[in-house]
Phi, psi and omega in degrees: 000330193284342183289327176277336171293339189288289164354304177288308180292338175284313165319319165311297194299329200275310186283323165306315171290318183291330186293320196288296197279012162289336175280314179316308194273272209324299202296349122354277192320292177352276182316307182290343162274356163296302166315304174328315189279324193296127172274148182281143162228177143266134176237151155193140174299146167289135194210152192266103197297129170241020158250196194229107158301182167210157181241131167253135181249151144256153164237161163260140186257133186229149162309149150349302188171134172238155168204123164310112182255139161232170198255162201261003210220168165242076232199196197267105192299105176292317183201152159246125189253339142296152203244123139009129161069333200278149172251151193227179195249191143289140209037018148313133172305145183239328185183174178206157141274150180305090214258030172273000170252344176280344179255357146319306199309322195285303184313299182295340169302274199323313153330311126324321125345278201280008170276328194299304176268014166237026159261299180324291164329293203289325158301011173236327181281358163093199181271178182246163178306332155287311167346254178355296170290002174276305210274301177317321171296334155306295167335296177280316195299321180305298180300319192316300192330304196284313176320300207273315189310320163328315224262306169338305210271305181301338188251340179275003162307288208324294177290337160282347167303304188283353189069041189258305196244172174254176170326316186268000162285285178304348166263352168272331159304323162288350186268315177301319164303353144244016159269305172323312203298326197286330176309291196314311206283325181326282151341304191287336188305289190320312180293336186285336176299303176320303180319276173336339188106175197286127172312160165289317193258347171284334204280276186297351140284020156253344190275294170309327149320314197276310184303325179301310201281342173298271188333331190302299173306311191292320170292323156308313157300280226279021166247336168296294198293266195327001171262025145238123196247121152264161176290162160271359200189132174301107195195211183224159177265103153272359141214164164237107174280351172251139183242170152316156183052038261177162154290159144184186207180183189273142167121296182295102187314128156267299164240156180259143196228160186200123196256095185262000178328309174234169175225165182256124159260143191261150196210151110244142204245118193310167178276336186292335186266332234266027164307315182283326176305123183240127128008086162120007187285151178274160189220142188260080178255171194229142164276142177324317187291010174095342185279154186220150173219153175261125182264185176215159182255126164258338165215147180233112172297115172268038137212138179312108176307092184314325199274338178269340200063041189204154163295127142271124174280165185215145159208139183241141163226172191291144167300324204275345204257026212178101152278044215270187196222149171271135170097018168261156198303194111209202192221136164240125209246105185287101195301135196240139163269087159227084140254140164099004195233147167242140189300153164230180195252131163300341171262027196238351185241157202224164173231124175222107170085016159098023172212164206257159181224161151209141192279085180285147199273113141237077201058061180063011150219176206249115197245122160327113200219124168271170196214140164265154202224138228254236167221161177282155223227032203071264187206055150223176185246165158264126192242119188272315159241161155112352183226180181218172198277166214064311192316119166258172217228168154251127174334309202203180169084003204299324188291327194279351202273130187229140169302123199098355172299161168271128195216155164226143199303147163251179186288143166309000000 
């Protein structure tokens, strides 16, 4: 009997141990899946920053200036005097054209010109004295004329009085007597003109001749002067599309001319940066190929390119300091003042309801904390209130995230 109780109690003892460690291994479990669900985060600390950031852009570099020169005229291409490549100076000849029709045109112009002005003279000098003894001599040949047609006219009354002639013989004598009459005064207007002197209006319609004849030539000249094409500006020929002896005309590229003295990096800067960009700022900019020249911001767009949604910047560097291509990439690298001030990671501010947050860390949970934010910095913001220096935040992730969670921290 006593024996079988013995029995008894060790089984007991024996079903009590396995339970306990069936409760042991669950609450294990447990434990290990609680942990599991708690999310890992990245943190970083708020720190008062003291070095000086920089912001990098890329841009494209285009020449100082280019331009396609065509010619002002229209003609047959006589020389081309340049080469691919060759550098050229301001106002070097580039080309010319067959200017052998052009410089009739100038003979003849001129010509005009000097018919113009010896009309003009002899109208401001009145007539001259044979004129005068020309015109006076009409004047007595006119009277002689109405006299004897007076006299004519006076003898046939007689004879139609008498029935000698008929009517119409005495009405044509009279009409030849005031068509005379009409002859003289004709004369005398004229001649009574000579007598005054130089007209007014012949005067100014010599004048206007002469002006008319000006313009001719000065048109003439500048279609001569437009068959020879110069440079504008000092630069290299980068290309000729047109050979000698070719057709061409205004508007139609001979040569493309390019001014590498300096070159434009074309930039555009988001709205949130371009607050930093100043005028006269030095700029570090680099080429794929590892070569770098120190640049200057030379334009800042005081209005937004409404189609890109960005500033446009200009930064110019020197030609001589570079062996660069117009349309190649490069970086440009800004120097930023934010020291003394403290920074956060742009993926670390979240936006809700038109205000900015970041989730500060407190004993493994994450609490909303809203913040006002200053200006950016390359990809960290300037936080102006809500937050102090030690405070850590979560990094990144904001979205995977609820105010109040339970998070366990990763290495910073």
């Amino acid at each position: 009997m006593k024996k079988w109780i013995s029995l008894s109690l060790v089984a007991m003892l024996l079903t009590g141990c396995e339970k306990l460690d069936s409760e042991i291994a669950q609450l294990k479990k447990n434990e290990e899946e609680t942990v599991i669900k708690v999310k890992t985060v990245n943190a970083y600390t708020v720190e008062q920053n003291q070095d000086a950031l920089a912001m990098e852009v890329s841009g494209i570099v285009a020449p100082r200036q280019e331009l396609a020169l065509s010619f002002g005229a229209s003609g047959k291409i006589a020389r081309i005097l340049v080469q691919k490549g060759a550098a050229v100076k301001a106002g070097q000849t580039l080309a010319t054209l067959d200017a052998a029709a052009l410089q009739q045109g100038i003979h003849a112009a001129q010509g005009q010109v000097a018919s113009a002005n010896i009309r003009r003279s002899k109208a401001a000098q009145g007539p001259e004295t044979h004129e005068l003894q020309t015109q006076k001599l009409q004047v007595e040949k006119a009277k002689q004329t109405a006299a004897k047609a007076e006299q004519e006219h006076a003898q046939a009354k007689v004879l139609y009085a008498g029935g000698a002639i008929s009517k119409d013989e005495l009405d044509r004598l009279a009409l030849a007597e005031r068509q005379a009459k009409l002859d003289l005064q004709e004369v005398e207007i004229a001649y009574g003109k000579l007598l005054k002197g130089a007209d007014r209006l012949d005067v100014e319609e010599a004048n206007a001749q002469v002006q008319q004849a000006n313009v001719e030539l000065t048109r003439a000249r500048q279609e001569a002067a437009d068959a020879v094409l110069t440079a504008p500006f000092s630069g290299v020929v980068a290309a000729i599309p047109q050979a000698e002896s070719e057709q061409t005309g205004p508007g139609s590229e001979v040569i493309r001319l390019v001014d590498t003295s300096q070159w434009l990096v074309k930039l555009q800067v988001e709205s949130e940066q371009i607050g930093s960009w100043k005028p006269g700022a030095v700029v570090t900019v680099k080429a794929p190929d590892g070569s770098q020249a120190e640049g200057k911001v030379t334009f800042v767009s005081p209005v937004m390119d409404q189609g890109l949604g960005s500033y446009p910047v200009e930064v110019t560097v020197t030609g001589s300091e570079v062996n660069w291509k117009g349309g190649m990439t490069v970086t440009c690298r800004y120097a930023l003042d934010a020291k003394d001030v403290a920074l956060v990671p742009v993926s670390s501010v979240g936006i809700s309801e038109e205000e900015n947050y970041v989730l500060k860390i407190n004993d493994n949970t994450v609490e909303k904390t809203p913040i006002k934010l200053g200006a950016i910095h390359g990809t960290f913001y300037e936080v102006v209130e809500g937050l102090e220096v030690g405070d850590q935040i979560v990094g990144s992730g904001l979205s995977y995230l609820v105010d109040g969670e339970a998070v366990k921290v990763a290495d910073e």
